[in-house]
N, CA, C and O atoms as a DFTB+ gen file, in Angstrom:
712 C
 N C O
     1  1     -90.713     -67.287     145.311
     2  2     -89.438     -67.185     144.636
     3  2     -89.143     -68.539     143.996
     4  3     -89.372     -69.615     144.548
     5  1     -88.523     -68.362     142.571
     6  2     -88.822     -70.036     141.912
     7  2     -87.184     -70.064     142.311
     8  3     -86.598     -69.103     142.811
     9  1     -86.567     -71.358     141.988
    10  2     -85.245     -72.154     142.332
    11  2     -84.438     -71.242     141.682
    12  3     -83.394     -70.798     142.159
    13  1     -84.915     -70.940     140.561
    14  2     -83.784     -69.778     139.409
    15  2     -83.245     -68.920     140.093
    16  3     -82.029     -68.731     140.146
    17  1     -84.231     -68.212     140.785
    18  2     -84.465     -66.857     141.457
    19  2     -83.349     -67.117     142.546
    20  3     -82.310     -66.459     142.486
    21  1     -83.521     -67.979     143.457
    22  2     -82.797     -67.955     144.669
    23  2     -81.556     -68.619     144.392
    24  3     -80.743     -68.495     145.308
    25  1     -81.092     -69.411     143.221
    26  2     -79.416     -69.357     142.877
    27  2     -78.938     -68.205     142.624
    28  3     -77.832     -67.812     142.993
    29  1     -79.918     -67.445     141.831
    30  2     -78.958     -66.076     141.393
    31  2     -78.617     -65.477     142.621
    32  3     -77.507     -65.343     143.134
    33  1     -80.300     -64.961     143.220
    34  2     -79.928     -64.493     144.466
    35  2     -78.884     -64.593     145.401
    36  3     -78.470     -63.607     146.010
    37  1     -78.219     -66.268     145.624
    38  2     -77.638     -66.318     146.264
    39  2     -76.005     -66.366     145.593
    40  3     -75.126     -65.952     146.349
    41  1     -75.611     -66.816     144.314
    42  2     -74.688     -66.176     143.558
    43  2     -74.265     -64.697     143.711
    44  3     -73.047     -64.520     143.683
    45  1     -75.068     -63.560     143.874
    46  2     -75.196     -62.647     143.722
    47  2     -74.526     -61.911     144.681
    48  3     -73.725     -61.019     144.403
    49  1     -74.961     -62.408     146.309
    50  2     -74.572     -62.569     147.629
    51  2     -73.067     -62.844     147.799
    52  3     -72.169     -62.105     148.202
    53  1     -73.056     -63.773     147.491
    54  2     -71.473     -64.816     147.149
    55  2     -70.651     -63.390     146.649
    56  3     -69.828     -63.000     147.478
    57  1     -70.728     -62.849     145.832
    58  2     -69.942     -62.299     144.422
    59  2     -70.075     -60.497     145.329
    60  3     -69.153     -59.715     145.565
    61  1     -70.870     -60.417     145.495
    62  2     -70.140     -59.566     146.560
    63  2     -69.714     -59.702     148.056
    64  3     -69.467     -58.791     148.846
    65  1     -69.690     -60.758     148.216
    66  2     -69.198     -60.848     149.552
    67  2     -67.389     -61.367     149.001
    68  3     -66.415     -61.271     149.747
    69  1     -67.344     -61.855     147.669
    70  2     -65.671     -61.849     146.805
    71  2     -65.118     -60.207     146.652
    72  3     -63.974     -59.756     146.714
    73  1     -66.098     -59.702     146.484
    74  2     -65.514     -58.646     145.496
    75  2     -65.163     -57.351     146.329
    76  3     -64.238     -56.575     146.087
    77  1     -66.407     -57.237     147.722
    78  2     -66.164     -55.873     148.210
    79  2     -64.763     -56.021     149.001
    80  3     -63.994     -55.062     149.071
    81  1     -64.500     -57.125     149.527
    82  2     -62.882     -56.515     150.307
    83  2     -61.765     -56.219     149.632
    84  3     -60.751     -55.717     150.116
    85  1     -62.020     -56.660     148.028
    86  2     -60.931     -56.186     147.179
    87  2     -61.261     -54.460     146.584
    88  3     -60.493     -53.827     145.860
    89  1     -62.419     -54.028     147.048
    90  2     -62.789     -52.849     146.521
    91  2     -62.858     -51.978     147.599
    92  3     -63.139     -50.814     147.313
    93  1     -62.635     -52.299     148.990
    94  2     -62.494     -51.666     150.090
    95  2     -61.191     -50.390     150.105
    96  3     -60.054     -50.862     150.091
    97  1     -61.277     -49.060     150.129
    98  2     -59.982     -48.448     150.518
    99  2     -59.561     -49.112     151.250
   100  3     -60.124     -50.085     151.751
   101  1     -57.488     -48.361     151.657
   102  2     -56.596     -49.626     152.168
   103  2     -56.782     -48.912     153.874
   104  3     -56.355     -49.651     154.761
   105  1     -57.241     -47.875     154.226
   106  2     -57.858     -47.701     155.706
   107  2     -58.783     -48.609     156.365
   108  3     -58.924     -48.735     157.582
   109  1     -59.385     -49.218     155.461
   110  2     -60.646     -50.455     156.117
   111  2     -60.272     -51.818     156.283
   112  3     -60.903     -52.736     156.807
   113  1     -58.760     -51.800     155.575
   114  2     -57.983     -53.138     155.777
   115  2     -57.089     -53.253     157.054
   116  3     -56.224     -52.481     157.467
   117  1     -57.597     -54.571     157.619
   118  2     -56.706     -54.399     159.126
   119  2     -56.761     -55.609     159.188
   120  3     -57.754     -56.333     159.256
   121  1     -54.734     -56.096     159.148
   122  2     -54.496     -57.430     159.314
   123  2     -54.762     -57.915     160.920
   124  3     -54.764     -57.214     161.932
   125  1     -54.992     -59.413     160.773
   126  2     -55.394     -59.854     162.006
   127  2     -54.638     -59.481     163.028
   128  3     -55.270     -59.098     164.013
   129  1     -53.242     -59.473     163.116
   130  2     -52.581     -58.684     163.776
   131  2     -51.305     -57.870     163.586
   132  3     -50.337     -58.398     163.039
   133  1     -51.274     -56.985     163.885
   134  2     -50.367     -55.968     163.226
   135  2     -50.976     -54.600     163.542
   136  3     -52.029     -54.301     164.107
   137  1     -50.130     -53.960     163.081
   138  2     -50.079     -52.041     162.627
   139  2     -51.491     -51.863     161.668
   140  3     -52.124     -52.853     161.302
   141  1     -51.765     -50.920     161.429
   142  2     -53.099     -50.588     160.574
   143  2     -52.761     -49.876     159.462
   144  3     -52.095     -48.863     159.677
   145  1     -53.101     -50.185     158.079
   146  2     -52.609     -49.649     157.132
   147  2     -52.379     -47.984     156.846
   148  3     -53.428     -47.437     157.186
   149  1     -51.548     -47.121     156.423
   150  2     -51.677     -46.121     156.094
   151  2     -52.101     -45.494     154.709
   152  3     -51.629     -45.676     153.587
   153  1     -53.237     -44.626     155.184
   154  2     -53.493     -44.232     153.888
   155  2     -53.167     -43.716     152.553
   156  3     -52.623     -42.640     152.302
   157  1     -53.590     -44.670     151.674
   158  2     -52.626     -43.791     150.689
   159  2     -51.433     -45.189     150.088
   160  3     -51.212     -45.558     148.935
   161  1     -51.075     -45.503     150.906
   162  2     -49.657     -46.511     150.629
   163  2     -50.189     -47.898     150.176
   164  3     -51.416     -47.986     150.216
   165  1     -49.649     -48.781     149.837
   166  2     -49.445     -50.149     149.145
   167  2     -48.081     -50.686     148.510
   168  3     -47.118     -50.042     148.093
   169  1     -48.334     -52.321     148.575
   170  2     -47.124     -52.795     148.202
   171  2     -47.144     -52.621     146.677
   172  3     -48.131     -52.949     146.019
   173  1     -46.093     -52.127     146.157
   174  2     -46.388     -52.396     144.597
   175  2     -44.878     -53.280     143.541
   176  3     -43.696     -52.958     143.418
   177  1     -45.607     -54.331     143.024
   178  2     -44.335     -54.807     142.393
   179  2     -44.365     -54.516     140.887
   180  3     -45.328     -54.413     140.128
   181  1     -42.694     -54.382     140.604
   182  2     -42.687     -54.131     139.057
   183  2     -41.630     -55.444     138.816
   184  3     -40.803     -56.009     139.531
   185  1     -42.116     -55.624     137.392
   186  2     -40.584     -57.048     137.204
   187  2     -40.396     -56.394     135.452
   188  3     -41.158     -56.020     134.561
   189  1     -38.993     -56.532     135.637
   190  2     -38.460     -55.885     134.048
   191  2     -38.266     -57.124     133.299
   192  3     -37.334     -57.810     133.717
   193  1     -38.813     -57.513     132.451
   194  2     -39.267     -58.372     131.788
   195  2     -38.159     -58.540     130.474
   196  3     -37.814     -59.574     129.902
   197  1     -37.595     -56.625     130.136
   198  2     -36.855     -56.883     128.981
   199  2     -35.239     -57.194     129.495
   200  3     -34.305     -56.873     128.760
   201  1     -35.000     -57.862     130.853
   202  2     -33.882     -57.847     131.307
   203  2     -33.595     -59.202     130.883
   204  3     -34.567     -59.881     130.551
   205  1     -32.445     -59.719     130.832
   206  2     -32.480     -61.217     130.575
   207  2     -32.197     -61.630     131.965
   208  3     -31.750     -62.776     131.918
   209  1     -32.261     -61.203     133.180
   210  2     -32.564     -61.777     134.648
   211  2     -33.711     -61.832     135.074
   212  3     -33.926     -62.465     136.107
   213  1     -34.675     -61.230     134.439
   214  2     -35.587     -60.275     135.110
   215  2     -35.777     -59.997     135.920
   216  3     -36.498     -60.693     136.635
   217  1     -35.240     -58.739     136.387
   218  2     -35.006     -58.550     137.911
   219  2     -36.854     -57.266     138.079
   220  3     -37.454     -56.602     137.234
   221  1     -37.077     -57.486     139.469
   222  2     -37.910     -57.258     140.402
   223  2     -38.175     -55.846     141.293
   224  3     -37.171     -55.576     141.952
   225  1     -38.924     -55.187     141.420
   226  2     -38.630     -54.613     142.650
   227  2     -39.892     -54.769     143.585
   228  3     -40.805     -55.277     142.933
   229  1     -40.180     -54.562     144.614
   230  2     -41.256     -54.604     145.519
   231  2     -41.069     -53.242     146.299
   232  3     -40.006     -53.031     146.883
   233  1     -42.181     -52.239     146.313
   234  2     -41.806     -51.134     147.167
   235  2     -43.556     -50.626     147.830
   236  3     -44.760     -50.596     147.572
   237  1     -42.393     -50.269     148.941
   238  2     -43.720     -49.210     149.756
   239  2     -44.196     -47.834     148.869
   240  3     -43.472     -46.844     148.980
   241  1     -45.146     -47.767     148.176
   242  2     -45.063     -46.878     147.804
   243  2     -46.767     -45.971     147.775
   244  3     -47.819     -46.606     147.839
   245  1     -46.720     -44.476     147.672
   246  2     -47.987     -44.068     147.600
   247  2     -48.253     -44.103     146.167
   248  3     -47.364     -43.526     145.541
   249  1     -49.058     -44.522     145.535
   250  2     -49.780     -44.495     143.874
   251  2     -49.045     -42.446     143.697
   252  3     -49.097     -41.431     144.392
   253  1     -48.504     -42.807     142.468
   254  2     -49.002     -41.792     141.347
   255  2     -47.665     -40.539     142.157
   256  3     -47.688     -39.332     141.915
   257  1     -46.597     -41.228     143.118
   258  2     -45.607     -40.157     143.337
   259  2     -44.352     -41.133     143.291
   260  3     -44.406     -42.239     142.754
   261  1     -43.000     -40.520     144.025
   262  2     -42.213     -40.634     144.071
   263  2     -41.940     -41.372     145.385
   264  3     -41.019     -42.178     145.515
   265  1     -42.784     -41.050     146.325
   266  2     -42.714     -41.107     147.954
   267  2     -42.709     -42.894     148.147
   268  3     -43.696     -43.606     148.332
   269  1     -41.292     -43.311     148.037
   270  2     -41.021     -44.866     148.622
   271  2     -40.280     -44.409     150.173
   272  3     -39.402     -43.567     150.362
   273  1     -40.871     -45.154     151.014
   274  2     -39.939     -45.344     152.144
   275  2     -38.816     -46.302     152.254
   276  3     -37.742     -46.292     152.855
   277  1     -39.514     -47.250     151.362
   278  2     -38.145     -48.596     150.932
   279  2     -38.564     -49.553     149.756
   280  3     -39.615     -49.999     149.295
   281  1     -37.490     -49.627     149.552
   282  2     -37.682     -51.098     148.395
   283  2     -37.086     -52.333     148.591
   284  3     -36.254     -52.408     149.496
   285  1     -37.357     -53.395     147.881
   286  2     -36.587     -54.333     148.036
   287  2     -36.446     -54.791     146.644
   288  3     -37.275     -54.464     145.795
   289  1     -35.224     -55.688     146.321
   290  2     -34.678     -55.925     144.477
   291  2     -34.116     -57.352     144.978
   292  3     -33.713     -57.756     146.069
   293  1     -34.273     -57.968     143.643
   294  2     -33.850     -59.347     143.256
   295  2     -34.309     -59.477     141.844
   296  3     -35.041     -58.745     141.178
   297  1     -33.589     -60.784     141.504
   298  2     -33.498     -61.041     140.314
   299  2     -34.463     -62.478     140.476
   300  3     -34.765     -63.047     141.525
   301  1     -34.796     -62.814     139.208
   302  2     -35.794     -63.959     139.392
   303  2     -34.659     -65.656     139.729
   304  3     -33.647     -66.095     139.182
   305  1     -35.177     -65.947     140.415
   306  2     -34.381     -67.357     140.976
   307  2     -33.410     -67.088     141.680
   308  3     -32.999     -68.070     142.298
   309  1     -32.791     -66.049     141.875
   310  2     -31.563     -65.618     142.789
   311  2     -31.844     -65.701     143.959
   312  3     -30.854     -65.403     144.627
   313  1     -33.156     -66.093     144.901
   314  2     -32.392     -66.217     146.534
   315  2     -32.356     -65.473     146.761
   316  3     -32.702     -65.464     147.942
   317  1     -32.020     -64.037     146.289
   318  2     -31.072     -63.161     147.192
   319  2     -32.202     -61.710     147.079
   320  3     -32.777     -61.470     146.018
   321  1     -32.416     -60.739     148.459
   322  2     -32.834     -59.939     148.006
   323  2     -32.436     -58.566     148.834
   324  3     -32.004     -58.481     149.984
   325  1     -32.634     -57.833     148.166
   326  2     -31.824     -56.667     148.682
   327  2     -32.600     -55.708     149.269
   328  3     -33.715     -55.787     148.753
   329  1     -32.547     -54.336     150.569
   330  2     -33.510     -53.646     150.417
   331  2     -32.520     -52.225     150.182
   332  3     -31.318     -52.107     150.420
   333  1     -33.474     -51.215     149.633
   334  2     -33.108     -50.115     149.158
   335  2     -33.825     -48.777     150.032
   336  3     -35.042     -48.680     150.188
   337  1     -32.952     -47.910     150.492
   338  2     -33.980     -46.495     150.914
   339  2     -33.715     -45.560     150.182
   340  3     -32.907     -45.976     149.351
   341  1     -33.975     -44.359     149.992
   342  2     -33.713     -43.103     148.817
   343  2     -34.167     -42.004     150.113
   344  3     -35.152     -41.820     150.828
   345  1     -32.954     -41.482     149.944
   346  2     -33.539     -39.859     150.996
   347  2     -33.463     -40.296     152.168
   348  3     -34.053     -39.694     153.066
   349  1     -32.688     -41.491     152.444
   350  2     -32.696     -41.738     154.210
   351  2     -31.158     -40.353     154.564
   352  3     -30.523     -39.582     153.844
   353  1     -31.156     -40.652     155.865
   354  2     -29.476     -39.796     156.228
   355  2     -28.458     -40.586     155.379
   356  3     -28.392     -41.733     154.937
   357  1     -27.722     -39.517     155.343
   358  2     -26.591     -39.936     154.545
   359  2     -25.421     -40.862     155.583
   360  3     -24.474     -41.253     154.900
   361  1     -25.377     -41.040     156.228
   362  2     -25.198     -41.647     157.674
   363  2     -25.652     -42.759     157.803
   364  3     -25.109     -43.547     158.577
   365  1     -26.466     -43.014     157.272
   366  2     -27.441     -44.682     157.426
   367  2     -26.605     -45.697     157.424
   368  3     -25.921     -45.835     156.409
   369  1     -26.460     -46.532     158.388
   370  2     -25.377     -48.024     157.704
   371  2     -26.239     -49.168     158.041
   372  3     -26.371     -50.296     157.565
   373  1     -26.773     -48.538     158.990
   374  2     -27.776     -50.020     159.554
   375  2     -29.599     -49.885     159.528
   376  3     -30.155     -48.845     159.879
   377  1     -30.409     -51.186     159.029
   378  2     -31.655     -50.800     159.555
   379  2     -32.391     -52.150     160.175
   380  3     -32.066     -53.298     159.873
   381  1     -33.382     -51.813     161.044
   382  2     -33.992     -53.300     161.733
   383  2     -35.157     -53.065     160.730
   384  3     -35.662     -52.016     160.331
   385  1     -35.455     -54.501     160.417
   386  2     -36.721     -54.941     159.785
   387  2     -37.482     -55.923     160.689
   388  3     -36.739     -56.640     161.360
   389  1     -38.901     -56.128     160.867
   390  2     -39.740     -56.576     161.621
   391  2     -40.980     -56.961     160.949
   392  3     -41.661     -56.288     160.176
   393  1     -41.177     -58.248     161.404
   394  2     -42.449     -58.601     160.834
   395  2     -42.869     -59.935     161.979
   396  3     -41.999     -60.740     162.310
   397  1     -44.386     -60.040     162.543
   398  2     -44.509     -60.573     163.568
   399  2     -43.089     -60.606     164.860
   400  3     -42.430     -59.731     165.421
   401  1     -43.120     -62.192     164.900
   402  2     -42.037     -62.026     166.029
   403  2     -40.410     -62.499     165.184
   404  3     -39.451     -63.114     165.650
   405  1     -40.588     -62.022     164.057
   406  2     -39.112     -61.901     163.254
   407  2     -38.453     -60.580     162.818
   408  3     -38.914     -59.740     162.046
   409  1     -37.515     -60.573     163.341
   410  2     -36.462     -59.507     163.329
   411  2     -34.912     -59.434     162.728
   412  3     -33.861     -59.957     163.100
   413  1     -35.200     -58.684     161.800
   414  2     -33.845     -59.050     160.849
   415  2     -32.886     -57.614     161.000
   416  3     -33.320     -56.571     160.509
   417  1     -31.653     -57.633     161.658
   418  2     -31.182     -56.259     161.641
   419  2     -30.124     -56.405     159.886
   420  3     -29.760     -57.522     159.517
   421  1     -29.875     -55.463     159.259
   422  2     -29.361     -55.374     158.070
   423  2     -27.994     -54.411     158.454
   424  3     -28.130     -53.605     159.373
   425  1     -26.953     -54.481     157.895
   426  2     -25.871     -53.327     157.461
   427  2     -25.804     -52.985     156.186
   428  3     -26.166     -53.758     155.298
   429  1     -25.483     -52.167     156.027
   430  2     -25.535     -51.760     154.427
   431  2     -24.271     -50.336     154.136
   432  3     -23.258     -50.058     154.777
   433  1     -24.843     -49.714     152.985
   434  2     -23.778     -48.377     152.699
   435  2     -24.871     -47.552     151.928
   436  3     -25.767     -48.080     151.269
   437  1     -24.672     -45.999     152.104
   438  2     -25.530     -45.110     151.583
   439  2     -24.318     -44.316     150.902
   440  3     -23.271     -43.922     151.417
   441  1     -24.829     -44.191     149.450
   442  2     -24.101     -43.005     148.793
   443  2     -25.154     -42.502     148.257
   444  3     -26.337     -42.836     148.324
   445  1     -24.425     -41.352     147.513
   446  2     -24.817     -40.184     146.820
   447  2     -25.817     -41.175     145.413
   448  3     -25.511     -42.340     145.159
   449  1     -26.656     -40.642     144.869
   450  2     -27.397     -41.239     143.490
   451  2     -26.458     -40.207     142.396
   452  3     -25.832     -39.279     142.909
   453  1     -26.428     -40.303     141.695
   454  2     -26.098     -39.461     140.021
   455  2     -26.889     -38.808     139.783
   456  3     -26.822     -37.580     139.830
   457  1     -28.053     -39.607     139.398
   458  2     -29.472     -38.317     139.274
   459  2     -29.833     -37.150     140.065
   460  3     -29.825     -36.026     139.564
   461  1     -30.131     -37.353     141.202
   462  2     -30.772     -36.505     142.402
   463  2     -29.776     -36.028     143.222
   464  3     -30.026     -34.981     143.819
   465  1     -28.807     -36.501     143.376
   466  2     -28.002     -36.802     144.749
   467  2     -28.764     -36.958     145.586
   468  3     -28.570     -36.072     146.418
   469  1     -29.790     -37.774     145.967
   470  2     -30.227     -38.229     147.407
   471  2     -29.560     -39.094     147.693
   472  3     -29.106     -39.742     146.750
   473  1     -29.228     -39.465     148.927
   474  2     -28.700     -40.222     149.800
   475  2     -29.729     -41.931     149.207
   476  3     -30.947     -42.104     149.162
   477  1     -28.717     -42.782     148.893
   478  2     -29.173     -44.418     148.872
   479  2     -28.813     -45.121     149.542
   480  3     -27.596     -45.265     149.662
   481  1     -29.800     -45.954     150.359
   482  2     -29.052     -46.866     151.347
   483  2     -29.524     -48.483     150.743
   484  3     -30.585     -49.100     150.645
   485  1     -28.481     -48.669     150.508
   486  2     -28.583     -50.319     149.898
   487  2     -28.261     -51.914     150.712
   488  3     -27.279     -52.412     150.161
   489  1     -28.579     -52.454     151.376
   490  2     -28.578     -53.391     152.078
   491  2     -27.606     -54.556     151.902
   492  3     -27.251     -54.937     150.786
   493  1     -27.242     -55.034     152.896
   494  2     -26.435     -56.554     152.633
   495  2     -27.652     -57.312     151.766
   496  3     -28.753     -56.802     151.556
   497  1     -27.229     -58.623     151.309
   498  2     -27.920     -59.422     151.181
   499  2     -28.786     -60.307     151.980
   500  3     -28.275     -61.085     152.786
   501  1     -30.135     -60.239     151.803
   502  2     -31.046     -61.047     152.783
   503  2     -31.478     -62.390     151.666
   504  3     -31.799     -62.044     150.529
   505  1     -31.482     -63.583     151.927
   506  2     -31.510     -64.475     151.461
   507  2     -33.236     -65.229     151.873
   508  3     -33.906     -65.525     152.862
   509  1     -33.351     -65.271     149.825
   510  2     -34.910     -65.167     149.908
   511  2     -35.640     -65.942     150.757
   512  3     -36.790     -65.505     150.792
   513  1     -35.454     -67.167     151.658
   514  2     -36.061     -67.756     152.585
   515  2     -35.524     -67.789     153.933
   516  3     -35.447     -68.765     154.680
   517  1     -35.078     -66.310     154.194
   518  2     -34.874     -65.904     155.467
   519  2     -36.184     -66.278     156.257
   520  3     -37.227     -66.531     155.654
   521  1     -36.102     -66.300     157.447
   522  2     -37.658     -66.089     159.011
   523  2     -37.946     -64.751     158.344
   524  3     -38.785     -64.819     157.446
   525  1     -37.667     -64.102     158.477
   526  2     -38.154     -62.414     158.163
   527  2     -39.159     -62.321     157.313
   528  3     -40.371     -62.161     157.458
   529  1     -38.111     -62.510     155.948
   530  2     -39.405     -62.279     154.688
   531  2     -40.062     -63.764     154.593
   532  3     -40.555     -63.875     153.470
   533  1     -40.221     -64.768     155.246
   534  2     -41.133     -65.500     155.207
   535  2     -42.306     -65.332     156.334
   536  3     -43.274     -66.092     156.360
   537  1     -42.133     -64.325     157.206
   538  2     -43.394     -63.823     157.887
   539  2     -43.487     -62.606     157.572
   540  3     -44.258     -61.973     158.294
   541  1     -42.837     -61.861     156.511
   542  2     -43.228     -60.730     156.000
   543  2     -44.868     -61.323     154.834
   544  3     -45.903     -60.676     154.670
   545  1     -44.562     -62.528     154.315
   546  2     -44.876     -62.729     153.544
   547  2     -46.546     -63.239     153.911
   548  3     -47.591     -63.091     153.279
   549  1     -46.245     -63.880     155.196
   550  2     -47.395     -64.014     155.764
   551  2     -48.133     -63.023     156.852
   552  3     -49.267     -63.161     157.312
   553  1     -47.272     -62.090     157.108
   554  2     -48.552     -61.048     157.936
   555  2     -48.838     -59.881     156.884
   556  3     -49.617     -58.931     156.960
   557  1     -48.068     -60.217     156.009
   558  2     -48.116     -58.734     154.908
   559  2     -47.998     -57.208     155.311
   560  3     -48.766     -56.281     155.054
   561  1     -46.628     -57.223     156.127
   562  2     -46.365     -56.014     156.984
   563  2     -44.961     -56.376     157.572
   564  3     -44.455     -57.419     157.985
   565  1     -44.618     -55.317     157.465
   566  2     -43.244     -54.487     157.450
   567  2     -42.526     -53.709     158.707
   568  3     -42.191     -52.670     158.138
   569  1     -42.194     -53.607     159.728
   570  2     -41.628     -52.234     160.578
   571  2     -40.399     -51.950     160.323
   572  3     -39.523     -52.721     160.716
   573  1     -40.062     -50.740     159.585
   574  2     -38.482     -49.913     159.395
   575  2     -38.365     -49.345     160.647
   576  3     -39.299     -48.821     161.254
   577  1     -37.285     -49.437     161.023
   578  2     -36.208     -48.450     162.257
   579  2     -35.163     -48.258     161.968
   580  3     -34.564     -49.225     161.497
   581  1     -34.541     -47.172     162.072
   582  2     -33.100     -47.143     162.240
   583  2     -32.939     -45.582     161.126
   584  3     -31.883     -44.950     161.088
   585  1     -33.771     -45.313     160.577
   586  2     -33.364     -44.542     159.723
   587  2     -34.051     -42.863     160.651
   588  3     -34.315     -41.800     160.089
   589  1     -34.137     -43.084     161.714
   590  2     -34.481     -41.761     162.532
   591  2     -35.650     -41.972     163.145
   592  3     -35.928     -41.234     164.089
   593  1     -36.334     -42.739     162.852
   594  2     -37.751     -43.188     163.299
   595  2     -38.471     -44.625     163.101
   596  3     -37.782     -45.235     162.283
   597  1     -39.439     -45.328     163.459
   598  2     -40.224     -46.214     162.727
   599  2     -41.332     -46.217     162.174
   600  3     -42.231     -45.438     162.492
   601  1     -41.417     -46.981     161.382
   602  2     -42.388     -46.595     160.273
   603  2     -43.291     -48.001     160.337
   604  3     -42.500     -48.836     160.775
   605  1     -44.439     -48.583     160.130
   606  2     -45.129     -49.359     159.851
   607  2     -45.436     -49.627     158.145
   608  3     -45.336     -48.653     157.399
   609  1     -45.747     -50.746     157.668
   610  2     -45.950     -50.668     156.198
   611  2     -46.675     -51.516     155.954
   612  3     -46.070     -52.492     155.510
   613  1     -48.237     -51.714     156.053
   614  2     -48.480     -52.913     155.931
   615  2     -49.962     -52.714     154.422
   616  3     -50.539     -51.708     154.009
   617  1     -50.069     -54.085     154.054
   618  2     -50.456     -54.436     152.608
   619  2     -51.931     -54.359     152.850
   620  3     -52.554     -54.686     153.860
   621  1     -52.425     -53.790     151.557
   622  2     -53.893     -54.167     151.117
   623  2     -54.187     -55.172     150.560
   624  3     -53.255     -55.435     149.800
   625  1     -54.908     -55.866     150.491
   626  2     -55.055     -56.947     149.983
   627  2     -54.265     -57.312     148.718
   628  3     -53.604     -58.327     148.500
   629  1     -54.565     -55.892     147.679
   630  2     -54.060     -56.116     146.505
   631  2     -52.513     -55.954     146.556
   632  3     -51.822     -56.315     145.603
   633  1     -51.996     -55.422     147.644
   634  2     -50.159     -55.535     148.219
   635  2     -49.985     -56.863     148.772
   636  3     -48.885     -57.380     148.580
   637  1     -50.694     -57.397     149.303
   638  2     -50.211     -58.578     149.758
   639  2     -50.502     -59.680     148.782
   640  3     -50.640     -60.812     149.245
   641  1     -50.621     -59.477     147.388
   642  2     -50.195     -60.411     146.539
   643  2     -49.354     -60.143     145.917
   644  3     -48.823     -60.988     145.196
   645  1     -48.919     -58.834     145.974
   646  2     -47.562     -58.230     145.291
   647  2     -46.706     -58.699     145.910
   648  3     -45.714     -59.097     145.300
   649  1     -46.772     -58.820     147.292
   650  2     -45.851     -59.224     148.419
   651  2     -45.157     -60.784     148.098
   652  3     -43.983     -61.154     148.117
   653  1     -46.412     -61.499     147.803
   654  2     -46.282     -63.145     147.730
   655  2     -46.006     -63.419     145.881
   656  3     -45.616     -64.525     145.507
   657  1     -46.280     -62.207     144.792
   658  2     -45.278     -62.993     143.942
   659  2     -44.057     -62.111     143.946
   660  3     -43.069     -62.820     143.753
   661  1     -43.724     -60.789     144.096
   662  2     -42.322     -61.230     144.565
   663  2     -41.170     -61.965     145.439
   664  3     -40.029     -62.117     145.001
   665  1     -41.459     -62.271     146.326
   666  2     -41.052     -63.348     146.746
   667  2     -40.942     -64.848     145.885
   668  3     -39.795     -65.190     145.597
   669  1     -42.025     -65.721     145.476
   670  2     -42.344     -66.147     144.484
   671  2     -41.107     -66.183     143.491
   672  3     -40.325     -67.128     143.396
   673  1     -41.050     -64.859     142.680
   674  2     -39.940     -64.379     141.696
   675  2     -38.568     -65.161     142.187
   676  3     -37.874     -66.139     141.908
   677  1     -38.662     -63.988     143.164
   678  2     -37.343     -63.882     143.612
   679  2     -36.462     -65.540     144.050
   680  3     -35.241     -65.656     144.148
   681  1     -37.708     -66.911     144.297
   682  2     -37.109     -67.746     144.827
   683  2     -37.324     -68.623     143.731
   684  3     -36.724     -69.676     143.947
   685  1     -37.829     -68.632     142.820
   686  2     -37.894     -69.596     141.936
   687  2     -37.179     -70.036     140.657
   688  3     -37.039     -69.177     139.786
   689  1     -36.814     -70.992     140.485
   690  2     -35.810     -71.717     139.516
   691  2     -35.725     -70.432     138.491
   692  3     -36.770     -69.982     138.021
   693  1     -34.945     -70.080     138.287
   694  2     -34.768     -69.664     137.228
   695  2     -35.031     -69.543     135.663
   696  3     -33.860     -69.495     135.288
   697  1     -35.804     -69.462     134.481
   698  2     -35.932     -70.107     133.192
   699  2     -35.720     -68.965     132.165
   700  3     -36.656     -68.238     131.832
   701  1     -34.195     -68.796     131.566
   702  2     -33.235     -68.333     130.746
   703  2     -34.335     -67.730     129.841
   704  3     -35.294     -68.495     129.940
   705  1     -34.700     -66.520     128.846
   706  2     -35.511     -66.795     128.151
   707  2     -35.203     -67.429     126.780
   708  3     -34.026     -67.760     126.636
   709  1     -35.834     -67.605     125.996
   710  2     -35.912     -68.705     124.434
   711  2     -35.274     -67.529     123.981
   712  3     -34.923     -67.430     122.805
């Protein structure tokens, strides 16, 4: 084997040993410690760009439906972030959030939507460098309670960078656009 041969070779090695855990389904992903991903789900962020805040959302969601268990919203540089449920009880006022050994209980208010009438439960304000979402941010996982059951939510690789730039967004200086 000449010298050529065994850089590529070993380039080659390298480049999939980069590439397959990002190409792994999110069942084969299992954070070091935590809950085990569910199939199907990921973090996914959207940022509205034509807003002059540009505000954010980050949600649990399955690709290609409707099915969020929760969201969370902020605006870019605001600190502040909110979480959202759709279709919880109409009853909902409170929910615990969990991530490692941080525990954030929330109050909030659920009304009716306009569109759907499903039940919305919208959160106090959690302030973007809470303990919570700063070990949300680092185990890349989630536990909801309070809404009748608990739920686990945790990121695929490609969610847990969704995870870290909203957050990101949400805490950084602000810049007005031109």
């Amino acid at each position: 084997m000449t010298m050529f041969s065994a850089i590529v070779r070993t380039a080659a090695v390298a480049a999939v040993a980069l590439v397959a855990p990002l190409s792994m389904p999110a069942s084969a992903v299992t954070p070091v410690s935590g809950p085990t991903p569910e199939e199907g789900y990921d973090w996914a962020l959207r940022i509205d760009d034509e807003e002059r805040t540009r505000p954010a959302i980050l949600a649990y969601e399955m690709a290609n439906t409707d099915d969020q268990p929760i969201s969370f919203s902020c605006e870019e540089g605001g600190a502040r972030i909110f979480a959202g449920i759709t279709g919880g009880p109409v009853t909902l006022r409170e929910i615990t959030l969990a991530s490692g050994d941080q525990t954030l209980r929330l109050t909030g208010s659920t009304e009716a939507t306009e569109l759907d009438d499903m039940p919305y439960f919208s959160s106090q304000e959690i302030p973007g460098d809470a303990p919570l979402i700063k070990a949300f941010a680092t185990n890349g996982w989630l536990r909801l309670s309070g809404t009748g059951d608990t739920r686990d939510m945790v990121a695929t690789p490609v969610g847990a960078r969704a995870i870290a730039s909203f957050i990101e967004h949400c805490n950084r200086p602000y810049s007005p656009p031109a």
